[in-house]
Structure formats: structure tokens, C-alpha cells
Backbone as a ProteinNet text record, in pm:
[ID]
protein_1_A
[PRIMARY]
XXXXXXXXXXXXXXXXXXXXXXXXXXXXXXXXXXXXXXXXXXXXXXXXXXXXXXXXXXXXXXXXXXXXXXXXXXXXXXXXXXXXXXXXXXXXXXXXXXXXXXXXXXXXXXXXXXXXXXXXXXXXXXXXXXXXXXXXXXXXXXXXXXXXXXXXXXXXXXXXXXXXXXXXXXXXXXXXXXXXXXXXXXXXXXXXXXXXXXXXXXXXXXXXXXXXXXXXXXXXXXXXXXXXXXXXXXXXXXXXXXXXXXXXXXXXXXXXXXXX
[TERTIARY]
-1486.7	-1449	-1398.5	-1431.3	-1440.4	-1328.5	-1259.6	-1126.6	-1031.4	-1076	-947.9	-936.6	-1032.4	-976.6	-926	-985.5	-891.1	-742.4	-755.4	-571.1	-517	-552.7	-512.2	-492.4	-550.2	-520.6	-437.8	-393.6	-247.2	-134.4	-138.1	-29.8	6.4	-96.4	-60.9	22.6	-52.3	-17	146.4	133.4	287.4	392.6	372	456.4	515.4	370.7	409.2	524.2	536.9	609.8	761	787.3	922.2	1037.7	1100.2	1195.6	1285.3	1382.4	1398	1491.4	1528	1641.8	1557.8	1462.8	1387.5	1281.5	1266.3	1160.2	1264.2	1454.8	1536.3	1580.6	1559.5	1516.8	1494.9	1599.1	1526.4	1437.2	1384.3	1260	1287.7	1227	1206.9	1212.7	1144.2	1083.5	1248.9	1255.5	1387.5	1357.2	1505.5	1518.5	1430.5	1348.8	1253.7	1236.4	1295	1289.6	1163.4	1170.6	1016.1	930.3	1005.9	943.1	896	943.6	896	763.3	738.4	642.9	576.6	549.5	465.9	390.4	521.4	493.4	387.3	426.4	350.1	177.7	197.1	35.8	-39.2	8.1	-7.8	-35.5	60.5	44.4	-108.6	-61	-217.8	-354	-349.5	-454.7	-531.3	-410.7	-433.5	-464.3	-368.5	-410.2	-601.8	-604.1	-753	-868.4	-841.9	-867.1	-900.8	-849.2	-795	-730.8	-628.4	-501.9	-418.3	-339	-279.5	-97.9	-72.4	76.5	184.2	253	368.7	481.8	489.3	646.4	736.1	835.6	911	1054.8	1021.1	1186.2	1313	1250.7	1370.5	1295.5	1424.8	1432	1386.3	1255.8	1256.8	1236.8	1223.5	1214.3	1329.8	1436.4	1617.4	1626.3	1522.8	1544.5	1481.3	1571.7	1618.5	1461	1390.9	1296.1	1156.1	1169.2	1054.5	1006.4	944.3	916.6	784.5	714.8	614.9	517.8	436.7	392.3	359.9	276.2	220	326.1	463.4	578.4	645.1	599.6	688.6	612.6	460.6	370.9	394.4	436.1	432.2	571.4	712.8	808	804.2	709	736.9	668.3	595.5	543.9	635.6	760.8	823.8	864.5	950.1	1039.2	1021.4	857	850.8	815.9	820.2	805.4	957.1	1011.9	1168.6	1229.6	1122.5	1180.1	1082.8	1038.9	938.6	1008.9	986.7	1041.9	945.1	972.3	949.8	806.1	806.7	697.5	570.5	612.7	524.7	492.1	527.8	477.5	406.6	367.7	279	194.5	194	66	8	63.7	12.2	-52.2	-18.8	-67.3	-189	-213.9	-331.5	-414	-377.8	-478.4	-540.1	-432.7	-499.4	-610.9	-553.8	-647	-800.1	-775.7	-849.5	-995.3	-941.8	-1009.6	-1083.9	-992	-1027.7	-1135.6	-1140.7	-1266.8	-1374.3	-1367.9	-1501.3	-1574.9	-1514.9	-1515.6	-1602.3	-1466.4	-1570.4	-1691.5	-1720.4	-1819.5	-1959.9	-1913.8	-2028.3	-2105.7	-2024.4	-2019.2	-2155.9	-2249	-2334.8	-2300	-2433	-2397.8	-2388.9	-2505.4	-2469.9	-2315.9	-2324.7	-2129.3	-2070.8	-2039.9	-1944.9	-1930.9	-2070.6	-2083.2	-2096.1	-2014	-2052	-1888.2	-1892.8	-1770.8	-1696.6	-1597.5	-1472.9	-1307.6	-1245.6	-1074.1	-1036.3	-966.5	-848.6	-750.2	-701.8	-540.1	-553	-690.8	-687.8	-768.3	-789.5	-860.8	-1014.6	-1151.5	-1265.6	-1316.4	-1384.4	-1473.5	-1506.5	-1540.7	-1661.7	-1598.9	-1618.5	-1518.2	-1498.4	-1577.1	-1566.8	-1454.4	-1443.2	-1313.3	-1217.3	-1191.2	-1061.6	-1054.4	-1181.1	-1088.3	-1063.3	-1075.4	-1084.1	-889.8	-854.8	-758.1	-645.4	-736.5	-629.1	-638.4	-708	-650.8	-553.5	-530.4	-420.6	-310.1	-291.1	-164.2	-131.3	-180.8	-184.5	-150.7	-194.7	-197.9	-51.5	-16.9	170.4	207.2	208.3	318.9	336.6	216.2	200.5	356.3	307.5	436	573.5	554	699.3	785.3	709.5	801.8	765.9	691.8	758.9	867.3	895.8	1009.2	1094.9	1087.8	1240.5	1282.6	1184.3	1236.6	1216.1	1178.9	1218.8	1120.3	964.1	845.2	717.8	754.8	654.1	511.9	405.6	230.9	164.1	44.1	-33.4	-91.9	-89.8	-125.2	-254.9	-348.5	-480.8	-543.4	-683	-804.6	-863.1	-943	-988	-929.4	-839.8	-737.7	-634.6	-588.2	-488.3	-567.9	-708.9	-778.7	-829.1	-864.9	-900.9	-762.1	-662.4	-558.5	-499.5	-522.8	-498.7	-633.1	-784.7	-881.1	-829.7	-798.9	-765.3	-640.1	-510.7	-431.4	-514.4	-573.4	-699	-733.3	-746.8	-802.8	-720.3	-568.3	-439.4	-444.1	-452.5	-377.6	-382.3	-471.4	-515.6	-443.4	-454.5	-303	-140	-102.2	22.3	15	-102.5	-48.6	-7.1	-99.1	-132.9	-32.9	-21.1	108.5	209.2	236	371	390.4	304.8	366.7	402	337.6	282	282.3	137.7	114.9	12	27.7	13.5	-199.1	-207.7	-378.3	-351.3	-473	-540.2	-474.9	-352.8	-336.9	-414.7	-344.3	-461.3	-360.3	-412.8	-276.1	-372.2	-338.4	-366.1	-260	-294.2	-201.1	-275.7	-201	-261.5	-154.7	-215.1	-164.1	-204.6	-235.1	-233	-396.9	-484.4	-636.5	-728.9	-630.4	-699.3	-664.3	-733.9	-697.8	-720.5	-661.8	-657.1	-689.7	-710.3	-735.7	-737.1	-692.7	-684.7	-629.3	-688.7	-765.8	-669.6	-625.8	-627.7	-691.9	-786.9	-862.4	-901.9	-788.1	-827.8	-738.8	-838.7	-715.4	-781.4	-668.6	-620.7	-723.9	-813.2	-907.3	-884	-916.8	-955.8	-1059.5	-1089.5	-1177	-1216.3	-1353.4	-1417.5	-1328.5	-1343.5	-1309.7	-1205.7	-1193.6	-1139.6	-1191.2	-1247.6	-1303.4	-1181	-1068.1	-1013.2	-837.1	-763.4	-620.5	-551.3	-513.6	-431.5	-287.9	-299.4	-151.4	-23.3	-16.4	74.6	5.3	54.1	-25.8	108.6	92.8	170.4	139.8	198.8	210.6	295.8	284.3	353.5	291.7	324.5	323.3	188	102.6	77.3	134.7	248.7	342	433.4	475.3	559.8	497.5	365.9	289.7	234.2	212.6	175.7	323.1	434.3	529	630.1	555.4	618.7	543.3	423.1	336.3	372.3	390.4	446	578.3	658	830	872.4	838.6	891.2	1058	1031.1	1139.1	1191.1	1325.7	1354	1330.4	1234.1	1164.1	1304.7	1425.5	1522.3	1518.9	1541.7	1536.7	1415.7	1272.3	1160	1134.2	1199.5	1213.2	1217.7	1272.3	1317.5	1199.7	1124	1025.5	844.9	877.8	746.8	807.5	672.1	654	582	586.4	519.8	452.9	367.7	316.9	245.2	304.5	302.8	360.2	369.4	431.2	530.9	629.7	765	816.3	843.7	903.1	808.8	662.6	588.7	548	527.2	465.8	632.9	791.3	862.2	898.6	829	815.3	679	624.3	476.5	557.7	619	685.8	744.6	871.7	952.7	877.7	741.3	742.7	549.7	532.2	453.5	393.2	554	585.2	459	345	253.1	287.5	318.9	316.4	436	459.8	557.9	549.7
668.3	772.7	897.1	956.4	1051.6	1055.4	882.6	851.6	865.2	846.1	841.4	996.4	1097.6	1230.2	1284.5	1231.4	1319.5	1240.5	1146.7	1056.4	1172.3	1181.1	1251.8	1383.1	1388.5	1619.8	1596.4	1503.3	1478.4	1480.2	1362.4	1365.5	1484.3	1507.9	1657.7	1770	1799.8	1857.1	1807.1	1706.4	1632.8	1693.4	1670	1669.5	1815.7	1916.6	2055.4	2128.4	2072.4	2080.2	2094.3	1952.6	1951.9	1995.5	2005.2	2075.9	1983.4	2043.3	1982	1844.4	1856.4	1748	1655	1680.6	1572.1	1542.8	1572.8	1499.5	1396	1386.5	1288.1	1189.3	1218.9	1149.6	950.8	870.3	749.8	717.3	586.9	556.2	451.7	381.9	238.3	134.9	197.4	56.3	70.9	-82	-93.1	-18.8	91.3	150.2	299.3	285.6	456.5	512.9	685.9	787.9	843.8	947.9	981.6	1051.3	1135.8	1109.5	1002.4	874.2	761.3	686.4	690.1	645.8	778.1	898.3	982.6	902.6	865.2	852.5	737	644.8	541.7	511.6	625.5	675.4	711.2	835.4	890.5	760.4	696.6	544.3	461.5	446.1	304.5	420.5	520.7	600.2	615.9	607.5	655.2	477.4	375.6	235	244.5	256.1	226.4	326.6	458.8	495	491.6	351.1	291.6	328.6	436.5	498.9	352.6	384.9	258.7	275.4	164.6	191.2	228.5	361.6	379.1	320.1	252.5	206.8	267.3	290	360.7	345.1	200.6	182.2	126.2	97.3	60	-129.6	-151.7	-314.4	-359	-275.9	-306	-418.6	-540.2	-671.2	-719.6	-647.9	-691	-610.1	-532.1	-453.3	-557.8	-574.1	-694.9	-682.4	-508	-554	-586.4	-584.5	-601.8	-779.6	-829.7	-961.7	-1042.2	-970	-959.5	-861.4	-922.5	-796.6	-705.1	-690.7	-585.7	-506	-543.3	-489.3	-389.4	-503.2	-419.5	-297.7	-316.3	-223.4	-59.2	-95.6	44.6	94.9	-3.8	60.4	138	61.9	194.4	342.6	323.2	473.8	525	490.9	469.5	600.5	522.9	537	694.8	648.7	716.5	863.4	908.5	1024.9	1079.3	1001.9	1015.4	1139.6	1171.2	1250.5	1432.2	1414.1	1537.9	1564.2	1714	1811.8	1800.5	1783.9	1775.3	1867.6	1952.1	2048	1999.3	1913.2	1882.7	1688.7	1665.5	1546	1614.2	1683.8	1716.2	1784.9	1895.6	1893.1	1790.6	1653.9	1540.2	1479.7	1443.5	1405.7	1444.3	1617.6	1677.2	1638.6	1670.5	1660.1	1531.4	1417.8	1244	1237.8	1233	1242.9	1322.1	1416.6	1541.4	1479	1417.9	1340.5	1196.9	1093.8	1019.7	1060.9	1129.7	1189.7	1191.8	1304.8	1314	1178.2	1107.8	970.9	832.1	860.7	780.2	841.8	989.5	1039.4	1048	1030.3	1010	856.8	754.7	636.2	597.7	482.7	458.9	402.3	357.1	254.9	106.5	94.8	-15.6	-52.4	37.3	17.4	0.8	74.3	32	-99.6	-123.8	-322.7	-404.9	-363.3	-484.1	-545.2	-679.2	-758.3	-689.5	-704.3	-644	-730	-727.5	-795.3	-684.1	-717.9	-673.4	-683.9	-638.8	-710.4	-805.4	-815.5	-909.9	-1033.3	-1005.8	-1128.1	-1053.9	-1152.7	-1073.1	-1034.4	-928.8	-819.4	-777.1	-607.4	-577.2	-409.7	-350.8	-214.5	-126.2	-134.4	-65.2	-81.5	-265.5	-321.3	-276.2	-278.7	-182	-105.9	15.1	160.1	124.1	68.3	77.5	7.7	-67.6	-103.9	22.5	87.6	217.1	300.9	358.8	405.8	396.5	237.8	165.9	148.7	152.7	155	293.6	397.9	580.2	623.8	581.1	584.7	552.9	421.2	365.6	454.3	440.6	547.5	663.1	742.3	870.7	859.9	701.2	718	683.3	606.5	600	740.5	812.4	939	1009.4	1039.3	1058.3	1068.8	878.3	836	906.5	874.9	930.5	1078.7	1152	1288.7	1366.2	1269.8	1331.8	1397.9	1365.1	1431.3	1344.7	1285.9	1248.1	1289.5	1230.7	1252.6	1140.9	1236.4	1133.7	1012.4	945.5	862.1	859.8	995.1	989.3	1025.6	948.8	1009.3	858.2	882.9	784.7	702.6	812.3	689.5	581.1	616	531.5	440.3	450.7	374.2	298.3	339.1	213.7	146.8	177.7	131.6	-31	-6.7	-112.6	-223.2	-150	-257.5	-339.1	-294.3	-335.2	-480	-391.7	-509.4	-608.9	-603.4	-695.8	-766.8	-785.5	-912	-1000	-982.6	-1054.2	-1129.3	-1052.3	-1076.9	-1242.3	-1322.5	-1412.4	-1530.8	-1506	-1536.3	-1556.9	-1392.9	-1389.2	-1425.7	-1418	-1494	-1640.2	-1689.8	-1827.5	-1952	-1859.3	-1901.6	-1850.5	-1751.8	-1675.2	-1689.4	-1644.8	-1614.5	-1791.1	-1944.9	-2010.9	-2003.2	-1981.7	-1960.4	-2066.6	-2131.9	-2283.9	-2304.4	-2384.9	-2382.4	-2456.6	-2362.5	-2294.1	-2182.8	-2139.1	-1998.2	-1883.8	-1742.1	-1654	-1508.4	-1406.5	-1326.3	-1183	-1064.4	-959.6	-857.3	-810.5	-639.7	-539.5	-469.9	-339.5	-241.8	-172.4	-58.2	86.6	92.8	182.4	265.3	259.1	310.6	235.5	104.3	18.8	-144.1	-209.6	-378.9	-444.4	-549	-642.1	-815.9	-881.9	-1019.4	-1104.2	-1212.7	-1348.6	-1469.1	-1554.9	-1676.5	-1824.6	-1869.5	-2040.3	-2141.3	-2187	-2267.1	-2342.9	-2400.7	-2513.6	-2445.9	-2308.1	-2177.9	-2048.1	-1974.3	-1832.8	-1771.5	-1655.2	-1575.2	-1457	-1369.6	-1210.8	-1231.1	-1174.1	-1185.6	-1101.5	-1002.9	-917.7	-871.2	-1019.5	-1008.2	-1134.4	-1122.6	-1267.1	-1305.1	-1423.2	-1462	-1485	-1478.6	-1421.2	-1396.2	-1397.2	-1322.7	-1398.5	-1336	-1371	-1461.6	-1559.6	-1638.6	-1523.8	-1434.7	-1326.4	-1206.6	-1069.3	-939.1	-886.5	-813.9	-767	-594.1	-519.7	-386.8	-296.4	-200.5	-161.7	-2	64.9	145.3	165.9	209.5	165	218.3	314	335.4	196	183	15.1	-76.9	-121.8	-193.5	-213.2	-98.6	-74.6	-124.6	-78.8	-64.4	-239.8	-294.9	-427	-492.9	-445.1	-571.4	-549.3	-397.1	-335.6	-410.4	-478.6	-510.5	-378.6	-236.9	-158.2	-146.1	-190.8	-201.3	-358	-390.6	-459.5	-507.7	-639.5	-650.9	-658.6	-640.9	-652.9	-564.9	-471.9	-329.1	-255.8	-309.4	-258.9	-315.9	-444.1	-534.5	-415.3	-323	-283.5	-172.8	-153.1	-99.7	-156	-272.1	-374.7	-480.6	-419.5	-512	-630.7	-721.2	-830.5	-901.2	-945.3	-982.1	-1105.3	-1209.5	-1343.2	-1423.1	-1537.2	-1612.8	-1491.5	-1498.6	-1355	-1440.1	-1549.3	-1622.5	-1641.1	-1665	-1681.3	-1527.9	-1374.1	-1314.6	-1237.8	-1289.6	-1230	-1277	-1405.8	-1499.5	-1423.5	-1360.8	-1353.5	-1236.2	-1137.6	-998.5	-1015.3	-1115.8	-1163.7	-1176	-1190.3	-1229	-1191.8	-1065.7	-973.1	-956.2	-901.3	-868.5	-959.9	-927.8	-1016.3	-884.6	-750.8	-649	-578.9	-522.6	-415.1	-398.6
-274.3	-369	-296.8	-233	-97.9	-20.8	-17.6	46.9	-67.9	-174.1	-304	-328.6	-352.6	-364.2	-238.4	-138.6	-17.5	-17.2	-59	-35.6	-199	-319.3	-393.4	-374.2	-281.1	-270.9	-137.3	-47.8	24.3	-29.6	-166.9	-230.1	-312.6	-340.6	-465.4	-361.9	-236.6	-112.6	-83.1	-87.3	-37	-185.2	-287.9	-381.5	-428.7	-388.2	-434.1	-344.5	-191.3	-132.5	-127.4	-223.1	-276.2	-355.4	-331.1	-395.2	-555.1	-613.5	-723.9	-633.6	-525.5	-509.9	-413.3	-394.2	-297.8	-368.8	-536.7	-605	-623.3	-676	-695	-590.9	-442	-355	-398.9	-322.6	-378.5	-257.8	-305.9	-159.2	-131.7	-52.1	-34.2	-155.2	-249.2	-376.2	-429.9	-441.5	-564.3	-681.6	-717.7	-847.5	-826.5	-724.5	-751.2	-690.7	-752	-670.4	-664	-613.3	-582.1	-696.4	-772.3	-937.8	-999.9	-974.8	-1018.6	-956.8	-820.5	-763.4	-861.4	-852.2	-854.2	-1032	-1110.4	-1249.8	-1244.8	-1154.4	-1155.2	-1077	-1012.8	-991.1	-1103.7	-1167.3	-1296.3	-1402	-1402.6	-1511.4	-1489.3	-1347.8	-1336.3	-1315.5	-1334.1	-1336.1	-1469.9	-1600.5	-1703.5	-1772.9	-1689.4	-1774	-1724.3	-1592.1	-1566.1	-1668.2	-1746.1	-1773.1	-1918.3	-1972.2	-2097.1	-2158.2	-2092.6	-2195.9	-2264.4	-2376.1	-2389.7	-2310.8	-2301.6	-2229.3	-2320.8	-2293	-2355.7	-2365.7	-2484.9	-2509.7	-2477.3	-2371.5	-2361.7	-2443.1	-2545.2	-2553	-2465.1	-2360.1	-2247.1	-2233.9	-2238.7	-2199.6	-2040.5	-2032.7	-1859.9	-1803.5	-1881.2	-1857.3	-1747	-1805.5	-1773.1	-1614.4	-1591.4	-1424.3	-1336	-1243.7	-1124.7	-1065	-1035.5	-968.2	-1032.8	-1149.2	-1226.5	-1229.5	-1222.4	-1200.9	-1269.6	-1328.4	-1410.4	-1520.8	-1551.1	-1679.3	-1611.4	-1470.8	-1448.9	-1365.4	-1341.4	-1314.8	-1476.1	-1545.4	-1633.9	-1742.3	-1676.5	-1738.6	-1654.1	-1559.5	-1453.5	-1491.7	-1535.2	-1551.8	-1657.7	-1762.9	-1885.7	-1854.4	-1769	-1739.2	-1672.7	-1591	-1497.7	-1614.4	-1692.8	-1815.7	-1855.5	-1898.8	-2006.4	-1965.3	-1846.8	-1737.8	-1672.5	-1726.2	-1689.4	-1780.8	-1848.6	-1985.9	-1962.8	-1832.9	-1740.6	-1710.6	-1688.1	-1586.1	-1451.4	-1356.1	-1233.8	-1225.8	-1261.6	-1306.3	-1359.9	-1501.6	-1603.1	-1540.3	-1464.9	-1368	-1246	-1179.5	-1109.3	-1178.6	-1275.3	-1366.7	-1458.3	-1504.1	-1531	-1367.7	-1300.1	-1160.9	-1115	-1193.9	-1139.7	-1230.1	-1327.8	-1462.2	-1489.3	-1460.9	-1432.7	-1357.3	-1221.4	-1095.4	-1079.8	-1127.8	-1203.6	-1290.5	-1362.7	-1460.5	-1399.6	-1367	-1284.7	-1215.2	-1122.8	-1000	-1040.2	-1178.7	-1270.5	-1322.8	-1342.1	-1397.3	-1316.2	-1147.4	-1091.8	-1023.8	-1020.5	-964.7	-1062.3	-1177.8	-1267.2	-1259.8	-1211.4	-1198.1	-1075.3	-1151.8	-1052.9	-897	-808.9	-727.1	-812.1	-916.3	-984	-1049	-1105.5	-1168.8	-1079.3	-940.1	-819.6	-761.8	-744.2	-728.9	-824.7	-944.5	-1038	-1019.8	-1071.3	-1045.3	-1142.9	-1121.2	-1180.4	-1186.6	-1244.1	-1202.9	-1110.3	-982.4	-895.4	-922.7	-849.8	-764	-725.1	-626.2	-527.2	-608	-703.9	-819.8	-786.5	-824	-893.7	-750.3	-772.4	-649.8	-736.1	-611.7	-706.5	-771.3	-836.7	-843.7	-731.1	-606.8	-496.1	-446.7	-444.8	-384.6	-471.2	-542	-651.2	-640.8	-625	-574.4	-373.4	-335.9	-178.1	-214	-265.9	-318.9	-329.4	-462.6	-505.6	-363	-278.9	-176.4	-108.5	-47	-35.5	-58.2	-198.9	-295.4	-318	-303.1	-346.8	-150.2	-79.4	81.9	102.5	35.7	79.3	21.3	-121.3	-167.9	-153.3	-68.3	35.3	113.4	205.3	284	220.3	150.9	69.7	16.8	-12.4	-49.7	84.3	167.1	316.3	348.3	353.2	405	342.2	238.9	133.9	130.8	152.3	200.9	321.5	451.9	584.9	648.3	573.9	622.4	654.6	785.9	830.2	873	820.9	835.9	738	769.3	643.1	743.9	888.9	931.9	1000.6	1003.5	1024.5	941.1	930.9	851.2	809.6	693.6	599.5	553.1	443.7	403.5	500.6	578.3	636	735.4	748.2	768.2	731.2	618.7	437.1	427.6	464.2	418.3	507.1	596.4	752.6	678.4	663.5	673.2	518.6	429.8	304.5	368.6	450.3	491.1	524.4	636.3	719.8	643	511.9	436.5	457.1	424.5	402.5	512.5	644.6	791.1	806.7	797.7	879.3	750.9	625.3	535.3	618	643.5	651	770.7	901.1	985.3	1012	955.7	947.6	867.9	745.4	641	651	629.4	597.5	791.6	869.2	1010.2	1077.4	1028.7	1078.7	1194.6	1235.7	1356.3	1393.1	1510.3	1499.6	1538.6	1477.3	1524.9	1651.8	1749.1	1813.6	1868.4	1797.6	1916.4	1822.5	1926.3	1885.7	1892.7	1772.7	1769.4	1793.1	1847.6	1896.4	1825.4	1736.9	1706.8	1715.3	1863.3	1907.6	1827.5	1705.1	1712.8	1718.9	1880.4	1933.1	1937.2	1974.3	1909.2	1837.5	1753.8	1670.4	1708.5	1745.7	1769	1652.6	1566.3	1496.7	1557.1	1547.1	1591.5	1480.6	1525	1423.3	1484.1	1477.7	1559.7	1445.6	1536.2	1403.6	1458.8	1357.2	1407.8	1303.3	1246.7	1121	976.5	976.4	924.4	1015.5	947	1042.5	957.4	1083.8	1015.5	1090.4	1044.5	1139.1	1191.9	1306.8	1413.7	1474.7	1521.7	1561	1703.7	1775.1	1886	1947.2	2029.5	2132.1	2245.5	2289.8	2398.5	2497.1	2522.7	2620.8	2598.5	2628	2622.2	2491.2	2412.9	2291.2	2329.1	2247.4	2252.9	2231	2182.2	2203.2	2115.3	2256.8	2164.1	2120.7	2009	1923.2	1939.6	2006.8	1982	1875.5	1812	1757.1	1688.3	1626.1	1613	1421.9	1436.7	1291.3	1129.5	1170.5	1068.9	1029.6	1161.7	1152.3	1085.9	1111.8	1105.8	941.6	882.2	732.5	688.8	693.9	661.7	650.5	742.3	775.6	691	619.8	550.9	418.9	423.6	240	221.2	309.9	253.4	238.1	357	288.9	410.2	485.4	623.7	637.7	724.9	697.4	850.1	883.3	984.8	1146.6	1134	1185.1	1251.8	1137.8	1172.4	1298.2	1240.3	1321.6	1470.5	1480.7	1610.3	1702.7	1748.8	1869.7	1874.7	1789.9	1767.1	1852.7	1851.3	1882.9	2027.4	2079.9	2225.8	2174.5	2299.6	2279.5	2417.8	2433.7	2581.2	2532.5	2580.8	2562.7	2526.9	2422	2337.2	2249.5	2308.3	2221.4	2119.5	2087.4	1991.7	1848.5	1903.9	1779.4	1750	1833.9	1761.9	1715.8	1729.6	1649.9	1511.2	1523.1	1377.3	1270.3	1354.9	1285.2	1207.1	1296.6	1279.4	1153	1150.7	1043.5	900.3	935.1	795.6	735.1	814	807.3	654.5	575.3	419.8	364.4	251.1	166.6	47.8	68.7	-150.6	-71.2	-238.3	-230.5	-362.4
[MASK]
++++++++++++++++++++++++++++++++++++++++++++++++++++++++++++++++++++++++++++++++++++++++++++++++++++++++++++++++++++++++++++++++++++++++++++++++++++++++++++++++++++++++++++++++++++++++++++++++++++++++++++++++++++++++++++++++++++++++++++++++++++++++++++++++++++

């Protein structure tokens, strides 16, 4: 909880910053400028909150990047914030968030560990907000990117944010990277080591009993960024060393991408 209001008083921090032409700024995500990520914080704040979703009237089914309901639940907030003054979306932002806080701070330890639906399918509600950090943490950097102000990569959050990836890893290495059983993969980025082992399947791993089938260095902006689909892994190549097997950890690289 502690990590979700300090990632919320960054972004609020980040947004008051801006000016009217770098809230229109587009970003990374297909179709959205940085008013729009902001709307869509605001949105899944107010669905979790049991607001009901605004019809916006727009056929967002028919937008190329929408691909499901819970795509096309965020566009109508998308939408329906499209009709704010830049102004009156960061005082919704506060006033959500605002609310939210009170909400989960009233909230027991029992309520925090009771099972719940994810993203990631059933856990427990801890794991859902450790989640929303994650998803509120990227889109920190997503409007970053989009208007030329890099930070935001130490503390809590961007630390909740990597261990949250860490569930995936031993997935995208294993599948998406195939990375062949028994080798063994190492991503140093930089202060923090990752590990993941195949050994029947690919797992994350405390440690390694001795030198990785290839270590993967890189930067951990790159690194978040390569798993979000928010870069195009081509692009980040010249970015990332490799010491060992260079062919399998530029395959692993390739195909990093598991959300966006």
C-alpha cells in the first residue's frame, strides 16, 4: 500500500509538471497520448472501486489496438476523459487516488490475503495491488518517455515492479525465449541479478551453482521496457552485452515482450 501511494504522488508529481502540449504528447501504447494513459489510471481505479463504466458512445471495439473486453473497458474511459480539460484530469487523478488510499488503508490484513481475481488469475488482493504498482510504475515511464523526462527508476516501486516481472521470467524465458533445458540464464541489471534455470521447465532461481549458459546485462530501464513491448527489441540490442551463449541470450532478448 505504502508502494502504491508513493508510485501515485510520482505520477501526480510527474503530470503537474507538464505543460498543455506534452499532456498531447503520444507514448509508446498504440493510439495514447499521455492524457490517455493518465485517463486510464483514473478508469481502473474507479472500475476497482465499483464505479460503473462509462459509455462513451465510441465504437471502440473497431480500434486496431483494442483486442478484448478489458481493452475495450479502459478505452471508454479513454474516451470518455477526452472531453477534460487537462486540468480537470489531474484533479480527477487526485481525487480517485485520493479516495482509493482511504479505502485500501481502512482495509484489513485479512481482506489483503483473501483470494481475489487478478490479472494474473486468482491470488490474494495483496497480489493485485503489488500488480497495480506495476502497471501505475510503467505508465510512470511511458509518459516519461513521451515527454523527454527521464526518472522514476529507484525506490519501492520500480522494485515491486521487476519482482512482479519475476513471476513471468522463467515463462518468457523458457517459452517465448526457448531456452533449451539444462541451460541457465543470468540478467544482471546492474545492482540487481535475476536467474532462471531449465530443468524440465524454466524457473527463477535464488541463485546459480556456477556460471550461467549466457549472462544478459542490460540496463533496468531497457529491461522493464523490453518485457512491457514498450521498445522494439532491435532497437535495444546495442544496448545489452552478453557473456556466453550470444545467440540464445539475443533470442531470449527478442522476445522478452509477455504485456503491454
Amino acid at each position: 500500500m505504502n508502494a502504491l501511494a508513493a508510485e501515485w504522488d510520482a505520477l501526480d508529481r510527474l503530470l503537474t509538471e507538464l505543460d498543455d502540449a506534452q499532456w498531447e504528447r503520444g507514448t509508446p501504447l498504440p493510439g495514447w497520448r499521455v492524457r490517455d494513459i493518465a485517463a486510464h489510471l483514473i478508469g481502473t481505479e474507479l472500475m476497482l472501486s465499483g464505479e460503473p463504466t462509462p459509455d462513451s458512445g465510441a465504437d471502440v471495439t473497431s480500434y486496431p489496438h483494442v483486442h478484448n473486453d478489458i481493452g475495450a473497458r479502459n478505452e471508454h474511459y479513454v474516451e470518455h476523459f477526452r472531453g477534460h480539460s487537462h486540468a480537470e484530469v489531474l484533479a480527477k487523478f487526485r481525487e480517485t487516488t485520493a479516495a482509493r488510499l482511504a479505502s485500501l488503508r481502512s482495509m484489513s490484513d485479512e481482506d489483503f490475503h483473501a483470494l481475489a481475481m487478478t490479472p494474473a488469475g486468482q491470488d490474494t488482493y495483496a497480489r493485485f495491488m503489488r500488480i497495480r504498482v506495476f502497471d501505475c510504475w510503467m505508465h510512470e515511464q511511458d509518459i516519461r518517455d513521451a515527454v523527454g523526462l527521464p526518472g522514476g527508476e529507484d525506490g519501492e516501486p520500480p522494485e515491486l515492479s521487476i519482482d512482479e516481472i519475476t513471476t513471468a521470467l522463467g515463462f518468457v524465458v523458457g517459452k517465448r525465449g526457448g531456452a533449451p533445458d539444462g541451460s541457465s540464464v543470468t540478467f544482471d541489471l546492474g545492482g540487481r541479478a535475476l536467474h532462471v534455470v531449465v530443468d524440465g521447465r524454466a524457473k527463477v532461481v535464488e541463485s546459480l551453482p556456477g556460471e550461467p549458459t549466457v549472462r544478459i546485462a542490460l540496463p533496468r530501464g531497457v529491461f522493464t521496457r523490453l518485457c512491457g513491448g514498450r521498445v522494439d527489441p532491435e532497437t535495444a540490442l546495442p544496448s545489452v552485452s552478453f557473456d556466453g551463449d550470444e545467440a540464445l541470450g539475443q533470442q531470449i532478448v527478442r522476445h522478452l515482450a509477455f504485456t503491454i
